[in-house]
C-alpha positions as CSV (number, residue, x, y, z in Angstrom):
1,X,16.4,27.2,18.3
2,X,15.3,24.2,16.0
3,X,14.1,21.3,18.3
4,X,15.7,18.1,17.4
5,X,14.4,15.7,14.4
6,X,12.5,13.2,16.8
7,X,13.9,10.0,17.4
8,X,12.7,6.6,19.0
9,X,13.7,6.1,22.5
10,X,16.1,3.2,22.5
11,X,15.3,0.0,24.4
12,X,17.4,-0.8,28.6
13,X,20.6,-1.6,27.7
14,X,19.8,-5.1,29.3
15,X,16.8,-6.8,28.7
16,X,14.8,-10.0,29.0
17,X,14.4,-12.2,26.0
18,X,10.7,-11.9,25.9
19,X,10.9,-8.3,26.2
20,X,13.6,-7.8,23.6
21,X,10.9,-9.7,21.2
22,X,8.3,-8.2,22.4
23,X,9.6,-4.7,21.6
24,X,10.9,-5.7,18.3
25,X,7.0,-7.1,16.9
26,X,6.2,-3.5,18.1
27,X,9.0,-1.2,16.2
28,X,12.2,-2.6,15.4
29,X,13.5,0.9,16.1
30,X,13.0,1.1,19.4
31,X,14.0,-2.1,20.2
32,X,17.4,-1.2,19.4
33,X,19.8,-0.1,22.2
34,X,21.8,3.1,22.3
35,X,25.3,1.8,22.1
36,X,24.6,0.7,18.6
37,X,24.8,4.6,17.7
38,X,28.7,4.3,18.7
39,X,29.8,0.2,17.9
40,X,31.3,-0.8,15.1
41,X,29.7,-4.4,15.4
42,X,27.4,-6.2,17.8
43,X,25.8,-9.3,18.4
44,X,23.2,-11.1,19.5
45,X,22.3,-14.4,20.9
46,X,18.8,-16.6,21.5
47,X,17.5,-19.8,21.2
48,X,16.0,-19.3,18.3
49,X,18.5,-17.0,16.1
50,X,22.4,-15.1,16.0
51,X,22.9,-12.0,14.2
52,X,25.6,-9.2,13.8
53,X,24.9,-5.7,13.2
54,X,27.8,-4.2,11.5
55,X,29.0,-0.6,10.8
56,X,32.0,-1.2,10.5
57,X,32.9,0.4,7.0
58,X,35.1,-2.7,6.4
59,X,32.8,-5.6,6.8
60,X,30.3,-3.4,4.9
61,X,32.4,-3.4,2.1
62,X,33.2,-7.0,2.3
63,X,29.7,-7.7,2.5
64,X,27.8,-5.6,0.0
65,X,30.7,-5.0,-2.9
66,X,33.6,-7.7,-2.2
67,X,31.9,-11.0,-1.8
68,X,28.0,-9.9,-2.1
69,X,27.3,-13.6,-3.3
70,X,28.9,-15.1,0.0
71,X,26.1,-13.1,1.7
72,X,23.0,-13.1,0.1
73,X,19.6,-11.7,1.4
74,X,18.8,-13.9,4.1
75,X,15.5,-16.2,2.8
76,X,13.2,-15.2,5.8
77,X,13.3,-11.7,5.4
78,X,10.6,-12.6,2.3
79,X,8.7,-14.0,5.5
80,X,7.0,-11.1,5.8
81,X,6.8,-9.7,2.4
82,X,6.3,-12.7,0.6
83,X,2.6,-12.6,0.0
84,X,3.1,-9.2,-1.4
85,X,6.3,-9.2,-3.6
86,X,6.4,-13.0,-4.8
87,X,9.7,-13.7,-6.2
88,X,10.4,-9.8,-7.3
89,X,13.9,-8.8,-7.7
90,X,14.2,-7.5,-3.8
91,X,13.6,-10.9,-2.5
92,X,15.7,-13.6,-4.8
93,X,19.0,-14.2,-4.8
94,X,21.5,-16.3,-6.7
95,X,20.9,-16.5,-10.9
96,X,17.2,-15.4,-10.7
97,X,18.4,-12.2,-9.3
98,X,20.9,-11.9,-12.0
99,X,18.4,-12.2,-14.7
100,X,16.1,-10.3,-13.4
101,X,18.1,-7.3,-12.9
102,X,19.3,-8.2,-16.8
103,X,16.1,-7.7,-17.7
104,X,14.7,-4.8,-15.4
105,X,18.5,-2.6,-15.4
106,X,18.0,-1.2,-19.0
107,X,14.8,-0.1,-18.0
108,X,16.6,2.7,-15.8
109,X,19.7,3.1,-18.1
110,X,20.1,6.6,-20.4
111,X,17.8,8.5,-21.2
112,X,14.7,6.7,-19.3
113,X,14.9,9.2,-16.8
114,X,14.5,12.1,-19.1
115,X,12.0,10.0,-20.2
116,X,9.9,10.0,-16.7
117,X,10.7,13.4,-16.2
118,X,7.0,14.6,-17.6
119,X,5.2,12.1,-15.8
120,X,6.9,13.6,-12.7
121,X,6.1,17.2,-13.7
122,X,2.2,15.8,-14.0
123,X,2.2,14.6,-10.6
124,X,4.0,17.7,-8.9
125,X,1.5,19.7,-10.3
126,X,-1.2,18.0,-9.6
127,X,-0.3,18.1,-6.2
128,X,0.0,21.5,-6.0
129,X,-3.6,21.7,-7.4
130,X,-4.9,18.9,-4.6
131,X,-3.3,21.2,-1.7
132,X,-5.1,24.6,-2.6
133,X,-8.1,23.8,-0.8
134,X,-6.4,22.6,2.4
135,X,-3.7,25.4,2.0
136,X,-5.8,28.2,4.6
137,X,-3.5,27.1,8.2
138,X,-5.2,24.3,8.4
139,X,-3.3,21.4,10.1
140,X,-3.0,18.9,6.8
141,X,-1.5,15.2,7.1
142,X,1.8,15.3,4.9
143,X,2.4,11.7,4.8
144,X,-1.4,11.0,3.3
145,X,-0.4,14.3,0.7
146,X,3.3,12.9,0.0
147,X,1.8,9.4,-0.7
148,X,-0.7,10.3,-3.0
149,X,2.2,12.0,-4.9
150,X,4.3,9.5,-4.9
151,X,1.8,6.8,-5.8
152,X,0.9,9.5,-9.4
153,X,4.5,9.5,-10.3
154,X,4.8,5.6,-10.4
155,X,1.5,4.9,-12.0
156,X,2.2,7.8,-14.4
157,X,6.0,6.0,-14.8
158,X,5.0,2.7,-15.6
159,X,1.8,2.5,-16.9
160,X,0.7,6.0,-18.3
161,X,-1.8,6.1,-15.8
162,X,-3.3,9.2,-13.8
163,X,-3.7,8.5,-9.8
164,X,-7.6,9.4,-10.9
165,X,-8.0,6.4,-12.9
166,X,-10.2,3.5,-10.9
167,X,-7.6,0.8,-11.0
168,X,-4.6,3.3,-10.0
169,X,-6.7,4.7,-7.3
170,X,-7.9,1.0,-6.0
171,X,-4.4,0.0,-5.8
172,X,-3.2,2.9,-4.1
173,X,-5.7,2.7,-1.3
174,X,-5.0,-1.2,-0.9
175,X,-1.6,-0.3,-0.6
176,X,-1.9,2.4,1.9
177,X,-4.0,-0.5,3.7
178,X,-1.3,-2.9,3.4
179,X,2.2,-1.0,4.5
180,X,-0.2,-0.2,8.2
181,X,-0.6,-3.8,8.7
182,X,2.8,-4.9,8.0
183,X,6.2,-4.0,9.0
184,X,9.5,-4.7,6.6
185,X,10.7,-6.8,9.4
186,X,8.7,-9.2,11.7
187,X,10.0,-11.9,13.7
188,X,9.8,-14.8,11.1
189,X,12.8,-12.7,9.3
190,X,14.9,-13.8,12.3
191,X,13.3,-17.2,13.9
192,X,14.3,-20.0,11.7
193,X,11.5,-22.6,12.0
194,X,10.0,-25.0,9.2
195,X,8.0,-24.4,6.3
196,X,4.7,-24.7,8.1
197,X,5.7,-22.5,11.3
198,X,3.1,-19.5,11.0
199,X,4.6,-16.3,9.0
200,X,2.7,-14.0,11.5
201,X,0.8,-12.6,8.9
202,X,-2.8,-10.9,9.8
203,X,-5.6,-11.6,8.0
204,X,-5.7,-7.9,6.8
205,X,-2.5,-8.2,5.4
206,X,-3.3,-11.3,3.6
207,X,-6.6,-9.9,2.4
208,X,-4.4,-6.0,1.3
209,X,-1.8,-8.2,-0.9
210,X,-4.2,-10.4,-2.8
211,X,-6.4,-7.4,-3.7
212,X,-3.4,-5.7,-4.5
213,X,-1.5,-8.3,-6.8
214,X,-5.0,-8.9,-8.0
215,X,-5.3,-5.2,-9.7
216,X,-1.5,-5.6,-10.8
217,X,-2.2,-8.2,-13.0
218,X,-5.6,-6.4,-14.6
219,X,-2.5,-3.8,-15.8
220,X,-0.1,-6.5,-16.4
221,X,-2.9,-8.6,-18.6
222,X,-4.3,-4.5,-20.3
223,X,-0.8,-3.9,-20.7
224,X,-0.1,-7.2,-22.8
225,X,-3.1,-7.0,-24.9
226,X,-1.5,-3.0,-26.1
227,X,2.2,-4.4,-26.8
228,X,0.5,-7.1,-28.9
229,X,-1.7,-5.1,-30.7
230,X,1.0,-2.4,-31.0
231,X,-0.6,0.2,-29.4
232,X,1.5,0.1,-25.7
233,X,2.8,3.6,-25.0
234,X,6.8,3.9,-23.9
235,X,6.6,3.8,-21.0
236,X,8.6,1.7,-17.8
237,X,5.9,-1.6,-18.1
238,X,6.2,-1.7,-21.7
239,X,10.3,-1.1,-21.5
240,X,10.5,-4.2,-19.0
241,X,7.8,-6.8,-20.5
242,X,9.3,-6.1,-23.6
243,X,13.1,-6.6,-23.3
244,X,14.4,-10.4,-23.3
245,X,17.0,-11.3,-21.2
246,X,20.3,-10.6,-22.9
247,X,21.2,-14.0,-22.3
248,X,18.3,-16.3,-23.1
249,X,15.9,-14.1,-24.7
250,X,13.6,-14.8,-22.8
251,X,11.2,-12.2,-21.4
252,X,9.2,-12.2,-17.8
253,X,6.2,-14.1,-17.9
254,X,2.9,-12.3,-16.5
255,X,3.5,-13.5,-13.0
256,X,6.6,-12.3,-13.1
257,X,5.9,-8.9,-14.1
258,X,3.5,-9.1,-11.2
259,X,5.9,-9.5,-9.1
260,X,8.3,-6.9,-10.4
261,X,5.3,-4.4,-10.3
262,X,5.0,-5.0,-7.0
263,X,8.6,-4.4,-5.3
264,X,8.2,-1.0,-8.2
265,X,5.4,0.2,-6.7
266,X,6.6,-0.3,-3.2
267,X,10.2,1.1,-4.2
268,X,8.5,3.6,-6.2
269,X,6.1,4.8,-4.0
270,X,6.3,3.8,-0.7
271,X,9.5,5.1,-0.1
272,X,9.2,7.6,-2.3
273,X,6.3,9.0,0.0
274,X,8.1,8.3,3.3
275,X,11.1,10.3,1.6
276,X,8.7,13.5,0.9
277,X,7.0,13.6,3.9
278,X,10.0,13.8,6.1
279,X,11.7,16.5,3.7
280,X,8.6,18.9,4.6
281,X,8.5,18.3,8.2
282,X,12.3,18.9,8.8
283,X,11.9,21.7,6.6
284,X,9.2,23.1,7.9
285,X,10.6,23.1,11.5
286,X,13.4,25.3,10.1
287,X,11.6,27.7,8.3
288,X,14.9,29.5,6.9
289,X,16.3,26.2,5.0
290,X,12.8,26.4,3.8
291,X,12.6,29.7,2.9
292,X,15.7,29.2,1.2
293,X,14.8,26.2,-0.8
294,X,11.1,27.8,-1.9
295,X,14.0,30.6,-3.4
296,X,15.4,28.0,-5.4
297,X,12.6,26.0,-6.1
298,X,10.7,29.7,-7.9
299,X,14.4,30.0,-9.9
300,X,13.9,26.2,-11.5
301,X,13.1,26.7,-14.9
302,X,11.3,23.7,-15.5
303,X,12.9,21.9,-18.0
304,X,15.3,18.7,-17.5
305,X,18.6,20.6,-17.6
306,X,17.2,22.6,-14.2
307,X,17.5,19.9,-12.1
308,X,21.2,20.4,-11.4
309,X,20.6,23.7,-10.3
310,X,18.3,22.4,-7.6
311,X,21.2,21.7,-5.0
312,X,19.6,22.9,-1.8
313,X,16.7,21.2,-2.5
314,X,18.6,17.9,-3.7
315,X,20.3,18.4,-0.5
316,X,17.8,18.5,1.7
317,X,16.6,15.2,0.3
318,X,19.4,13.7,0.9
319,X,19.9,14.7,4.9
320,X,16.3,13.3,5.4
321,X,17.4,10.3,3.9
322,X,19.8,9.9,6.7
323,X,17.9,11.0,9.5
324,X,14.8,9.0,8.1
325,X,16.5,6.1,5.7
326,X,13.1,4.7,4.3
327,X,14.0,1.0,4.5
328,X,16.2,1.4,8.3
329,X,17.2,-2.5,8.3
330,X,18.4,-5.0,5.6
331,X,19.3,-8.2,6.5
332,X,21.8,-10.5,4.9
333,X,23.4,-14.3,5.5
334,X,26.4,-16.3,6.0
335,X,26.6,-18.8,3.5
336,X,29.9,-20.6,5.4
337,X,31.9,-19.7,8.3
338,X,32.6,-16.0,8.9
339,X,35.2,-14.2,11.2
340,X,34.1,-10.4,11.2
341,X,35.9,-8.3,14.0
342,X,37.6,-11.9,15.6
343,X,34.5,-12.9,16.4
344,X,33.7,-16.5,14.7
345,X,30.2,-16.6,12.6
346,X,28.1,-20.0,11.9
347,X,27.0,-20.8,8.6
348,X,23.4,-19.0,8.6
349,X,24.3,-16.3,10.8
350,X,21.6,-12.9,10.0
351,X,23.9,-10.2,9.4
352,X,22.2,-6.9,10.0
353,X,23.1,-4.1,7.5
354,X,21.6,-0.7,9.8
355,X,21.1,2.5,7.4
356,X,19.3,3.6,10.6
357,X,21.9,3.4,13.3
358,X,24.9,4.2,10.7
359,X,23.4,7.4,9.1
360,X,23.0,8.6,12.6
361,X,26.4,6.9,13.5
362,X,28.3,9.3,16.4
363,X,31.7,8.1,14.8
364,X,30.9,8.9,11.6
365,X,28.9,12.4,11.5
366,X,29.3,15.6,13.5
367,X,25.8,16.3,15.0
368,X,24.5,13.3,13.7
369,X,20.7,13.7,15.2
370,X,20.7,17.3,13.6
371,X,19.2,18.5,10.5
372,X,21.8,20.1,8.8
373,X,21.5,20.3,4.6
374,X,24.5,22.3,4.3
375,X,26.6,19.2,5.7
376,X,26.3,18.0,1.9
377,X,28.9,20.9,0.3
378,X,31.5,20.3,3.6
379,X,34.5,18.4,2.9
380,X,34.1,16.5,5.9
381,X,31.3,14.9,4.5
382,X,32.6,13.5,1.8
383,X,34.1,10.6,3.6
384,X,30.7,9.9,6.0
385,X,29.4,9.8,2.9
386,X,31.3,7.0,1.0
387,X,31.5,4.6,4.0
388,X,28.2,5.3,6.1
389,X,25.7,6.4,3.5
390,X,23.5,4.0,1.9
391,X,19.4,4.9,1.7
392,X,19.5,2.8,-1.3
393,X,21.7,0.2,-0.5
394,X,25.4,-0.1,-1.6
395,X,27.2,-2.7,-4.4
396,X,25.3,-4.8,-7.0
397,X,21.8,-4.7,-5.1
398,X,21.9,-1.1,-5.4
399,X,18.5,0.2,-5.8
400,X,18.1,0.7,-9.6
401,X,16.1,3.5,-9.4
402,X,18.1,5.1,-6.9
403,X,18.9,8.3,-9.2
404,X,14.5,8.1,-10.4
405,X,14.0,8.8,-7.2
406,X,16.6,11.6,-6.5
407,X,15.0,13.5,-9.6
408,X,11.4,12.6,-8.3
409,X,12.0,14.4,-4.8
410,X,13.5,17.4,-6.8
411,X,10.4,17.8,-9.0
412,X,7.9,17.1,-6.0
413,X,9.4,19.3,-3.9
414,X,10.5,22.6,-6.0
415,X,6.6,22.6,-7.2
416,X,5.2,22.6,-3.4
417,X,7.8,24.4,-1.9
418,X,7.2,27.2,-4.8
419,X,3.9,27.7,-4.2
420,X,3.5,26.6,-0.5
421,X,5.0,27.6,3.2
422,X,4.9,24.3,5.4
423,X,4.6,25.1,9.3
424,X,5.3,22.7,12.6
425,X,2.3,22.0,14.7
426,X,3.6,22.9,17.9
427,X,3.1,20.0,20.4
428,X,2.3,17.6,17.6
429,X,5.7,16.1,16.9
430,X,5.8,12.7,14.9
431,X,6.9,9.1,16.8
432,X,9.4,7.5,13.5
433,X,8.1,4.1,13.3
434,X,9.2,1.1,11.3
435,X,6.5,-0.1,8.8
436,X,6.9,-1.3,5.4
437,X,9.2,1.9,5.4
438,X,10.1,4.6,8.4
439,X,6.7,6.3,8.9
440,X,5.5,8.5,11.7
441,X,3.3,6.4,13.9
442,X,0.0,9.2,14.1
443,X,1.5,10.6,11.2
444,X,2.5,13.8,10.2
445,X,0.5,17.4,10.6
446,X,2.0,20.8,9.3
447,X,0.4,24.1,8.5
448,X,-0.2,24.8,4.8
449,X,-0.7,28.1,3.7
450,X,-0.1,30.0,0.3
451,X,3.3,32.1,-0.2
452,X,3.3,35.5,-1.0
């Protein structure tokens, strides 16, 4: 029998203040209780802060596509990612969101993605070419494999780069640095306190985003000099720093495009990688879904058109998507009075938007905490789907890559799965943890070994 996709432990039922804080600075998944697997809303009081979580497929709807400007992102979750993103499109809200998704949505529009499909070919098989040597039983660490794939797509999406070249490379390993030290979520994202209260940032993380933003802007400022001189290849940077906003014409200045390089490579990349890695460990603790994926994946012909014809492995990405939703919390807030549920809401209450707890929801999916692909092609789905299914988000804030990153996982996987077999570590199971996205918290060993 296949052993369970692991799972954090949820929290006592009751517990103290201090320990309810205390758990959540440590993993925000396991400071969760169980019953949120089952409620439809719940709440929670302190001193310092009230929130909702909601699953209710009502107030989601009200929330993210009714009235998504009565609840915009809540202003301290940038506490923690701040010093990272800037002012990128994940973190405004209001009419600088709005023009910057003007800007940035045509970049994803069409044919771009056709466009990005050989920069994804590139990086799938130069992955296969990076696994041969570790490919002899060997226990390999996915999650450092996965991210270096990940991190070639992007660089090879928006800037023509290789992962090989020095500045790629250098940002890569800062970033790698940087989503260890901080989580999506700390505690400033909930406490309200004034301007100067301390953001709870280590000095690590500070150090990780400067070098990181640092290196961005070499590309942003190398990248300018090309589109002046004419010389720029197509690619995503050049698409976004050169299209004005529809309605003022104007274009992002280079610390803006900073800042939307940032939230792309973390988007792009980070949950891209987080994404992979958990694809090839459920798969490879059911070796026949793998075996019939690696069956698909020899069929794929290559080309663009193929992709449709790669459902298993499209589905597969999808159920770890909702066993392991890279970005488990978002947060959102009450702009004036609320009544969810006949329960009365302050201005400024955090409302809690849970990919986690509602892809794993017991009221909404038949062996939720199973790994089960061929869910996707039931009819039961189908409605599970439209109400408690959102990896990327839901409404106008809809990740607008979301469909990149569907393709991305297709490509990635069909060329490892083609040439590779991917085996469990027995006794070696990964903890999910909550960093900048879900990550295992010793991260994740399989057996690589060639296919026949």
């Amino acid at each position: 029998m296949n052993p369970l996709p692991p799972k954090p432990v949820p929290r006592a039922p009751r517990v103290s203040l201090w320990r309810h804080l205390k758990l959540f600075r440590a993993d925000i998944l396991s400071a969760q209780p169980a019953r949120l697997y089952r409620a439809w809303m719940a709440e929670f009081r302190t001193p310092f802060f009230r929130s909702v979580l909601i699953n209710d497929p009502a107030l989601l709807r009200l929330v993210l596509k009714e009235r998504p400007r009565d609840f915009p992102k809540s202003e301290r979750i940038g506490a923690g990612l701040r010093p990272l993103l800037g002012a990128s499109v994940f973190l405004t809200n209001g009419a600088t969101w709005e023009r910057q998704r003007r800007i940035i949505d045509p970049a994803f529009e069409g044919g771009r993605l056709k466009e990005s499909f050989g920069a994804m070919q590139a990086a799938g098989t130069a992955a296969v070419a990076r696994m041969a040597p570790l490919a002899d039983g060997r226990a390999v660490e996915i999650e450092e494999q996965a991210s270096h794939a990940a991190a070639d797509v992007i660089f090879r999406t928006l800037f023509s780069l290789p992962i090989e070249h020095e500045t790629a490379r250098a940002t890569y390993q800062s970033f790698h640095a940087h989503q260890r030290s901080q989580p999506l979520l700390n505690l400033a994202a909930f406490v309200k306190g004034p301007a100067w209260m301390p953001r709870l940032h280590s000095r690590e993380t500070r150090a990780t985003a400067q070098r990181i933003r640092a290196l961005i802007a070499g590309l942003v400022e190398m990248r300018a000099a090309e589109i002046t001189a004419g010389t720029a290849p197509r690619d995503l940077a050049t698409k976004i720093m050169t299209t004005p906003d529809p309605e003022t014409g104007a274009r992002f200045s280079r610390e803006e495009m900073v800042d939307q390089v940032a939230i792309f490579f973390l988007a792009g990349h980070e949950t891209s990688a987080a994404s992979l890695a958990w694809t090839l460990y459920l798969l490879a603790t059911h070796p026949r879904i793998q075996d019939r994926a690696a069956a698909e994946a020899r069929g794929f012909s290559g080309a663009f058109s193929g992709l449709s014809g790669l459902q298993l492995i499209r589905d597969c990405t999808r159920e770890a998507l909702r066993l392991y939703p890279p970005v488990p919390m978002m947060v959102r807030e009450t702009l004036r009075p609320e009544r969810f549920r006949d329960r009365s809401l302050r201005r400024g209450t955090q409302v809690v938007l849970s990919p986690w707890h509602l892809h794993r929801h017991e009221r909404f999916w038949e062996n939720p905490n199973h790994f089960d692909p061929d869910r996707w092609g039931r009819a039961e789905t189908k409605e599970s789907m439209r109400c408690a299914y959102m990896p990327f988000s839901a409404g106008p804030r809809v990740c607008p890559g979301a469909g990149f990153a569907m393709a991305e996982a297709a490509v990635l996987l069909a060329a490892l799965l083609s040439r590779y077999r991917f085996e469990a570590v027995e006794g070696d199971a990964p903890v999910p943890v909550a960093h900048l996205t879900v990550r295992s918290r010793g991260g994740i060993r399989l057996r690589v070994t060639e296919r026949g």
